[in-house]
Backbone atoms as SQL, in Angstrom:
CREATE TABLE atoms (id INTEGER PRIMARY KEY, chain TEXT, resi INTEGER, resn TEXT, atom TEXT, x REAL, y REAL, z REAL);
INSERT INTO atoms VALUES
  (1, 'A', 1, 'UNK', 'N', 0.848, -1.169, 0.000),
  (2, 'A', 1, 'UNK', 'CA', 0.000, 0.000, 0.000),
  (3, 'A', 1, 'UNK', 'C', 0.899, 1.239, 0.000),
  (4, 'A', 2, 'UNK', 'N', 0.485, 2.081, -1.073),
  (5, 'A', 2, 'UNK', 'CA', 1.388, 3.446, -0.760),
  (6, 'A', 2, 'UNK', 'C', 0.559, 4.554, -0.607),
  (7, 'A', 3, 'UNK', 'N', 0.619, 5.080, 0.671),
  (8, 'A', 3, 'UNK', 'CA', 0.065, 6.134, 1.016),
  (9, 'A', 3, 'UNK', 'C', -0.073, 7.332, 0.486),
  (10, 'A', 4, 'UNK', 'N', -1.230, 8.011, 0.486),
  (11, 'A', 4, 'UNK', 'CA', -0.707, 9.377, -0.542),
  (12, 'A', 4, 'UNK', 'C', -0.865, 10.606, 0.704),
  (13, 'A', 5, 'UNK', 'N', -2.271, 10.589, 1.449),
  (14, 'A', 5, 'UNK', 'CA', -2.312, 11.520, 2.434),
  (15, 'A', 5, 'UNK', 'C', -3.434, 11.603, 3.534),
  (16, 'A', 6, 'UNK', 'N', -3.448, 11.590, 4.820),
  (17, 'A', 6, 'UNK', 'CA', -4.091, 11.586, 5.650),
  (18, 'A', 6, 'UNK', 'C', -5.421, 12.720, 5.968),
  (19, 'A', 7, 'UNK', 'N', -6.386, 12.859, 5.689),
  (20, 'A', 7, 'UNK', 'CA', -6.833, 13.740, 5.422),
  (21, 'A', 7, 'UNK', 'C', -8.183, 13.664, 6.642),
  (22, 'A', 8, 'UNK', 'N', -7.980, 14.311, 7.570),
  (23, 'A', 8, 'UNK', 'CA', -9.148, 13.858, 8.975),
  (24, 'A', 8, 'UNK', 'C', -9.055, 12.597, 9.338),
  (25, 'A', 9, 'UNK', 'N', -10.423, 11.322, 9.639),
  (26, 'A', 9, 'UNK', 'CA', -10.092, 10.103, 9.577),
  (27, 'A', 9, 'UNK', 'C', -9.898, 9.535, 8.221),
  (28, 'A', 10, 'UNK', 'N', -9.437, 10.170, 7.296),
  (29, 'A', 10, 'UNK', 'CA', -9.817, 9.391, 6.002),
  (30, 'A', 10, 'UNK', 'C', -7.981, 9.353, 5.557),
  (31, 'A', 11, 'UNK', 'N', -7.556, 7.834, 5.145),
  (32, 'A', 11, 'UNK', 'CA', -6.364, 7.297, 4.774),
  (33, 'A', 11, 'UNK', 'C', -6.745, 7.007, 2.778),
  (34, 'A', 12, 'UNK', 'N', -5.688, 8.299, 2.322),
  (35, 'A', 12, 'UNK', 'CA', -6.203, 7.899, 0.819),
  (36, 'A', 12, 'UNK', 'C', -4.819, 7.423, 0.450),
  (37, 'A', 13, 'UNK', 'N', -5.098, 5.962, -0.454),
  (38, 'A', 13, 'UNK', 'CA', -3.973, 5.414, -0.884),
  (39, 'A', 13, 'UNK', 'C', -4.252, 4.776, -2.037),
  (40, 'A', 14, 'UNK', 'N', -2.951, 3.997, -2.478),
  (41, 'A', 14, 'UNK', 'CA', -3.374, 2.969, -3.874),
  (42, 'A', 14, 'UNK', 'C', -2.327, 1.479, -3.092),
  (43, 'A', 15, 'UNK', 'N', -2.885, 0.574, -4.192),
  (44, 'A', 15, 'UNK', 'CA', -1.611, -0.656, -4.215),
  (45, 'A', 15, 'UNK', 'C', -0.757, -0.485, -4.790),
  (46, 'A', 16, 'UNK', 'N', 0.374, -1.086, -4.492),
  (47, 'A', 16, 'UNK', 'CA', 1.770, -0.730, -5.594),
  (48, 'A', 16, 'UNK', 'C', 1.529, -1.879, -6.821),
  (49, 'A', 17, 'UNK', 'N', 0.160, -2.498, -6.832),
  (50, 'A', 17, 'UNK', 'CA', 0.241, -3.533, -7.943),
  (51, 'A', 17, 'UNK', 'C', -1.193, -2.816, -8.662),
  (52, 'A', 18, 'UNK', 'N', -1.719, -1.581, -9.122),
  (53, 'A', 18, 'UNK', 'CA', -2.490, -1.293, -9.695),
  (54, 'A', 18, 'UNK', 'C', -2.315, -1.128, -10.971),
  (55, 'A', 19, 'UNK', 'N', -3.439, -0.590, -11.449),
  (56, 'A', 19, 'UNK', 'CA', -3.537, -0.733, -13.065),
  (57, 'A', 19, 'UNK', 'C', -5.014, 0.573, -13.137),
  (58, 'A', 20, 'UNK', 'N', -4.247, 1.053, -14.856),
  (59, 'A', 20, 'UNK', 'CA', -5.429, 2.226, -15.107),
  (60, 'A', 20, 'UNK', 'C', -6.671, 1.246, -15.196),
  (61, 'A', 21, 'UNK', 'N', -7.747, 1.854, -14.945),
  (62, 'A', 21, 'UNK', 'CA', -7.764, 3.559, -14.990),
  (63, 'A', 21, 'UNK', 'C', -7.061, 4.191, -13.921),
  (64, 'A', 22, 'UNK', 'N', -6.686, 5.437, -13.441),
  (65, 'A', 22, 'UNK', 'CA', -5.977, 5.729, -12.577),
  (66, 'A', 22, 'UNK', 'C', -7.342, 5.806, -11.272),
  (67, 'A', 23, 'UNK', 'N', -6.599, 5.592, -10.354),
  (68, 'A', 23, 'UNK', 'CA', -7.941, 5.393, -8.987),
  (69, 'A', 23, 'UNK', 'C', -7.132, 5.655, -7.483),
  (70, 'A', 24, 'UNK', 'N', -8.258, 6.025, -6.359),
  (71, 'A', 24, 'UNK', 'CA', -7.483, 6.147, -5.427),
  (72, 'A', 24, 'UNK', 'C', -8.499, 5.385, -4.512),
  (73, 'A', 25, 'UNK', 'N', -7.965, 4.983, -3.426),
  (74, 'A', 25, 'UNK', 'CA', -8.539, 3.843, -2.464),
  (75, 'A', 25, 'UNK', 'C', -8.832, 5.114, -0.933),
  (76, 'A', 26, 'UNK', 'N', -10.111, 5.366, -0.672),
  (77, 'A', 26, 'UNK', 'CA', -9.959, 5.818, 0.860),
  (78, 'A', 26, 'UNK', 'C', -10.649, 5.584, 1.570),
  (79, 'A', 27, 'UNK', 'N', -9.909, 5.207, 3.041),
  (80, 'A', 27, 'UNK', 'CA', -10.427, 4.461, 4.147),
  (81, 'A', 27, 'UNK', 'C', -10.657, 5.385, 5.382),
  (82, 'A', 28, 'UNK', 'N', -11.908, 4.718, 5.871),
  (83, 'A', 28, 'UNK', 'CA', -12.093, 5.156, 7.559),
  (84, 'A', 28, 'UNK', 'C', -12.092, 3.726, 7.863),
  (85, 'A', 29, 'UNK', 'N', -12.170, 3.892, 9.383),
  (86, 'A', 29, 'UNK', 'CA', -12.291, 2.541, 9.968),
  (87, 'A', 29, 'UNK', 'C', -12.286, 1.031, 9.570),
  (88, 'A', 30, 'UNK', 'N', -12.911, 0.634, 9.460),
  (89, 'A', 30, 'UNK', 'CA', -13.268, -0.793, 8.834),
  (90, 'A', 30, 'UNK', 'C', -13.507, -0.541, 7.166),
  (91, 'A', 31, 'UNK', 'N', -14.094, 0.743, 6.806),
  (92, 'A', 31, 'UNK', 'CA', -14.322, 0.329, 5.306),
  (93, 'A', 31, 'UNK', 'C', -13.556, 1.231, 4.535),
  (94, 'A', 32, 'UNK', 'N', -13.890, 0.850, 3.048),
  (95, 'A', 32, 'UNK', 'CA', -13.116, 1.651, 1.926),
  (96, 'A', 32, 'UNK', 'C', -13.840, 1.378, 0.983),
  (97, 'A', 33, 'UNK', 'N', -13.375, 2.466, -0.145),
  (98, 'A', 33, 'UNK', 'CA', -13.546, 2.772, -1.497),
  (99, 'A', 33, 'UNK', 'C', -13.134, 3.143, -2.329),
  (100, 'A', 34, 'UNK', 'N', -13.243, 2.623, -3.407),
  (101, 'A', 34, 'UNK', 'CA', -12.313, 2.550, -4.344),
  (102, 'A', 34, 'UNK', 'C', -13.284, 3.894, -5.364),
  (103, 'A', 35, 'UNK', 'N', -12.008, 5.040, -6.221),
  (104, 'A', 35, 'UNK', 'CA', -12.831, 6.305, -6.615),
  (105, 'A', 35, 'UNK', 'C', -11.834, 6.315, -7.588),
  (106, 'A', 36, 'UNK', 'N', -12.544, 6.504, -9.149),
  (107, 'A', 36, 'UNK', 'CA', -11.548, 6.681, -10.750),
  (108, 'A', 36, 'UNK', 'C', -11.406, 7.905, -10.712),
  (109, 'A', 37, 'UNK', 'N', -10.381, 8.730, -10.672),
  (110, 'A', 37, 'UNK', 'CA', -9.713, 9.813, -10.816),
  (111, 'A', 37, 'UNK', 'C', -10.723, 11.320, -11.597),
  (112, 'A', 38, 'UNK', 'N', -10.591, 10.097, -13.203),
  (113, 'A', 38, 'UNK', 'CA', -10.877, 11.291, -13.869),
  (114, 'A', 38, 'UNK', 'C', -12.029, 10.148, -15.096),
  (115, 'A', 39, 'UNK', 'N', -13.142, 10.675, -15.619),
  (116, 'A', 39, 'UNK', 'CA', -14.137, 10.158, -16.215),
  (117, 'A', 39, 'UNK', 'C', -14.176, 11.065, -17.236),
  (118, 'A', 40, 'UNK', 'N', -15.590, 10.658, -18.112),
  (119, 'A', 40, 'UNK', 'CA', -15.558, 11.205, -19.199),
  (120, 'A', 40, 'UNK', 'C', -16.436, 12.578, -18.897),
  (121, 'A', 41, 'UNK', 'N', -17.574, 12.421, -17.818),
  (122, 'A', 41, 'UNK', 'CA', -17.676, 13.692, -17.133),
  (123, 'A', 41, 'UNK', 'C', -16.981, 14.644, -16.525),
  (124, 'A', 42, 'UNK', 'N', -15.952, 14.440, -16.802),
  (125, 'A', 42, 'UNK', 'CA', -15.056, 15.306, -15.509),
  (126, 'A', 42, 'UNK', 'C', -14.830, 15.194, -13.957),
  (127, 'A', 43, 'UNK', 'N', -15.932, 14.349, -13.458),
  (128, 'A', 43, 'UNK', 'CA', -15.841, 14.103, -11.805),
  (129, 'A', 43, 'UNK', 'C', -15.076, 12.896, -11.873),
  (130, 'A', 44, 'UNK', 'N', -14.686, 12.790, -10.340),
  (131, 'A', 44, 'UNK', 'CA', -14.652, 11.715, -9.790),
  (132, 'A', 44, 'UNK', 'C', -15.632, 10.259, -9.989),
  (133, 'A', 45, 'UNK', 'N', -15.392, 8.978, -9.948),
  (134, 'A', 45, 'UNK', 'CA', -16.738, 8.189, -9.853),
  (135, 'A', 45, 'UNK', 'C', -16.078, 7.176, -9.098),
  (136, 'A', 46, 'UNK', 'N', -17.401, 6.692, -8.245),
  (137, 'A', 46, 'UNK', 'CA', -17.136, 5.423, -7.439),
  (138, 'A', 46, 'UNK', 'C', -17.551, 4.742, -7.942),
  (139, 'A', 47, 'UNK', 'N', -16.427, 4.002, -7.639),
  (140, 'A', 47, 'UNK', 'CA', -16.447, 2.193, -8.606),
  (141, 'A', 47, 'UNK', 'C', -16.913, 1.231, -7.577),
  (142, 'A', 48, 'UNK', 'N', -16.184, 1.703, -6.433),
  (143, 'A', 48, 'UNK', 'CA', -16.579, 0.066, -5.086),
  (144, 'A', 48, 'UNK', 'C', -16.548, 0.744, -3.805),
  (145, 'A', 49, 'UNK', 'N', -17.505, 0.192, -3.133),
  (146, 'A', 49, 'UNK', 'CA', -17.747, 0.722, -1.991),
  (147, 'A', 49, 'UNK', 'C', -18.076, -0.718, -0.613),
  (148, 'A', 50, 'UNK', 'N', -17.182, -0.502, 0.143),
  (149, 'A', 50, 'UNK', 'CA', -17.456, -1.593, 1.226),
  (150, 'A', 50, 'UNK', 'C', -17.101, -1.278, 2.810),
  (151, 'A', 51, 'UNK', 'N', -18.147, -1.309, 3.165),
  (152, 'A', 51, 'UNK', 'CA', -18.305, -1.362, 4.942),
  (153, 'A', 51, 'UNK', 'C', -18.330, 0.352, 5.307),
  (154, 'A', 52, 'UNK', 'N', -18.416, 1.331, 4.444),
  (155, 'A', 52, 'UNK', 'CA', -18.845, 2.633, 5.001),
  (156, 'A', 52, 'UNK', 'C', -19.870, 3.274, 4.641),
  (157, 'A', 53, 'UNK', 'N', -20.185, 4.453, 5.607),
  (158, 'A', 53, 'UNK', 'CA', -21.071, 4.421, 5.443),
  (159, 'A', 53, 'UNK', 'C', -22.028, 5.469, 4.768),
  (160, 'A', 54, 'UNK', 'N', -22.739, 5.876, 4.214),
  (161, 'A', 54, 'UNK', 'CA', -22.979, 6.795, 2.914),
  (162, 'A', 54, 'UNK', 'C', -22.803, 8.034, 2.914),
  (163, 'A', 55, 'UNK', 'N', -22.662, 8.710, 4.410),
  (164, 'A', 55, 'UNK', 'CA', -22.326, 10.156, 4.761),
  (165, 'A', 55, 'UNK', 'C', -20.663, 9.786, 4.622),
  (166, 'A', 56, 'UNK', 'N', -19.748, 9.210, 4.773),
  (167, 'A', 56, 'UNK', 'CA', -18.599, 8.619, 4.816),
  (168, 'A', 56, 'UNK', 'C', -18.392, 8.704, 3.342),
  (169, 'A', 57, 'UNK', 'N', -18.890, 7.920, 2.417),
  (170, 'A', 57, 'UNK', 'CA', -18.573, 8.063, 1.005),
  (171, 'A', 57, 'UNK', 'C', -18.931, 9.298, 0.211),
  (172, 'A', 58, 'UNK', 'N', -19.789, 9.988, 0.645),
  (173, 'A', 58, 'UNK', 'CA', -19.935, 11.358, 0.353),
  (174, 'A', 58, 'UNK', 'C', -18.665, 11.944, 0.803),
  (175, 'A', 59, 'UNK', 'N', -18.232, 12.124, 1.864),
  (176, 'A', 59, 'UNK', 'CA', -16.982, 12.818, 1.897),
  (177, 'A', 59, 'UNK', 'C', -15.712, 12.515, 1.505),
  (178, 'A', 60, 'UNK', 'N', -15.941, 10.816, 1.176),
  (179, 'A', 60, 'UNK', 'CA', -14.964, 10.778, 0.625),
  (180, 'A', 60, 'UNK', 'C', -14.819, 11.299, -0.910),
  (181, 'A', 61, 'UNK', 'N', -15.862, 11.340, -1.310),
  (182, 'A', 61, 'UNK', 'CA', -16.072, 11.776, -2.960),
  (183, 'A', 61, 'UNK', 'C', -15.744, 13.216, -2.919),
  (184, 'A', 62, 'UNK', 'N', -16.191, 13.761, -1.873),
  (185, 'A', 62, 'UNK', 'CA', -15.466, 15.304, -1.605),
  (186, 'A', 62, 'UNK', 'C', -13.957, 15.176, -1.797),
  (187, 'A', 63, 'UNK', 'N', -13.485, 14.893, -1.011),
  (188, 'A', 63, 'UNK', 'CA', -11.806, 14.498, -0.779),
  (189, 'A', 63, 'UNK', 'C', -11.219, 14.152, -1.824),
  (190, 'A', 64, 'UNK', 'N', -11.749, 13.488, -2.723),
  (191, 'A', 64, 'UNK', 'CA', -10.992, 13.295, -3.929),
  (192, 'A', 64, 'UNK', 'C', -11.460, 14.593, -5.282),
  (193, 'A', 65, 'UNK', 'N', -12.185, 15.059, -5.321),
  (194, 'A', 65, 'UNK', 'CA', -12.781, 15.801, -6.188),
  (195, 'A', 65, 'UNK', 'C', -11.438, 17.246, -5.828),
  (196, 'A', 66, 'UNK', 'N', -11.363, 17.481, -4.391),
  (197, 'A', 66, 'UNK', 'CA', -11.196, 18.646, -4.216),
  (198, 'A', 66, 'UNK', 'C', -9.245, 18.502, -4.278),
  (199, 'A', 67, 'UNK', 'N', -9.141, 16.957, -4.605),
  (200, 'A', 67, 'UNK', 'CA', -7.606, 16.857, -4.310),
  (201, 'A', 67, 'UNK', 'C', -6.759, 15.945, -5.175),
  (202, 'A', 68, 'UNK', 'N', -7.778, 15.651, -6.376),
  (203, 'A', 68, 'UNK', 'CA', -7.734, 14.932, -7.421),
  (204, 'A', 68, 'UNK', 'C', -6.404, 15.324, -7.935),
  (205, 'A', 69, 'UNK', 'N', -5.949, 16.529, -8.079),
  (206, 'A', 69, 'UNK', 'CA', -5.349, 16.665, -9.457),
  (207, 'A', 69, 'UNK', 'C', -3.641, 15.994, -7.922),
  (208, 'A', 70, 'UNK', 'N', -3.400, 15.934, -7.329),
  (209, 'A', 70, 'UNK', 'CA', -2.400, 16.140, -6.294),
  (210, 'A', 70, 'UNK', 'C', -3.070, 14.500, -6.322),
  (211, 'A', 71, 'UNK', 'N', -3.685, 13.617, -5.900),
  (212, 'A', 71, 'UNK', 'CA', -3.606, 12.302, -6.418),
  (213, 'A', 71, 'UNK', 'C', -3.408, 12.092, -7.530),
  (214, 'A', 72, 'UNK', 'N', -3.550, 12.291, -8.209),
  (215, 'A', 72, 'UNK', 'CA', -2.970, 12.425, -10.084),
  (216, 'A', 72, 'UNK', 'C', -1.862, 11.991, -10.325),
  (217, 'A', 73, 'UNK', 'N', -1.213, 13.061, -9.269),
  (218, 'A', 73, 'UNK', 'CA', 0.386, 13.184, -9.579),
  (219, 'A', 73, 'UNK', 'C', 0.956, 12.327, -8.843),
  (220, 'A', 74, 'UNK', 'N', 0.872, 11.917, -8.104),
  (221, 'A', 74, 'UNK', 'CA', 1.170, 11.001, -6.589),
  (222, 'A', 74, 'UNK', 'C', 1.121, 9.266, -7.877),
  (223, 'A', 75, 'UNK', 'N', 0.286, 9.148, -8.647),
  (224, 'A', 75, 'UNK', 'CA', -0.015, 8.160, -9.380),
  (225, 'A', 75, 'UNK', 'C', 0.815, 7.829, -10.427),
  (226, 'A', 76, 'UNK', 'N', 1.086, 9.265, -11.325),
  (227, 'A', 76, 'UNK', 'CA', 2.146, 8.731, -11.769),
  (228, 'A', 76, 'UNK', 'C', 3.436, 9.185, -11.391),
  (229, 'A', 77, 'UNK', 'N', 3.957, 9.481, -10.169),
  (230, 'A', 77, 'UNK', 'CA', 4.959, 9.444, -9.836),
  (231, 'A', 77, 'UNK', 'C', 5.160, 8.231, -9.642),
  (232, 'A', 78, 'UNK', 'N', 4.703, 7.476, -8.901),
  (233, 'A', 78, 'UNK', 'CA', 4.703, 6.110, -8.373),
  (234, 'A', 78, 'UNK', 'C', 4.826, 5.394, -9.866),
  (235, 'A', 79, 'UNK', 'N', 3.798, 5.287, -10.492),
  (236, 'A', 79, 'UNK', 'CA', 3.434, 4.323, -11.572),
  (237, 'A', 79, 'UNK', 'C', 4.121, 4.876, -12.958),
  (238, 'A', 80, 'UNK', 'N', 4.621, 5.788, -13.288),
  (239, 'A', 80, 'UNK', 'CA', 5.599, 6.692, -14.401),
  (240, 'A', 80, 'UNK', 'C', 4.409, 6.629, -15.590);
């Protein structure tokens, strides 16, 4: 797992064994979700969602929207 940034309770990261589309993984407690970067709309979209809970994935969809382009880069630094 490589961490990108701690953001309140929310841990946003990826695997070091991923694959595009580009995506970021963020966790509270027990659950996570998996969120594609960039779409053909322009937002964020959730792909998978497990064990949190819907006010939880709302913010997490915040968190990535507002910090997308800085996960972006974090992605392909890691992944070239």
């Amino acid at each position: 797992m490589v961490k990108i940034r701690t953001i309140g309770a929310f841990r946003v990261f990826f695997y070091s064994n991923e694959h595009e589309p580009e995506h970021v993984h963020v966790a509270r407690d027990n659950g996570e979700v998996k969120i594609e970067l960039f779409t053909a709309n322009g937002k964020p979209k959730l792909v998978e969602a497990v064990g949190m809970k819907r006010s939880d994935i709302r913010r997490a969809m915040k968190i990535v929207a507002e910090n997308r382009d800085e996960f972006f880069e974090a992605w392909r630094a890691y992944f070239g």
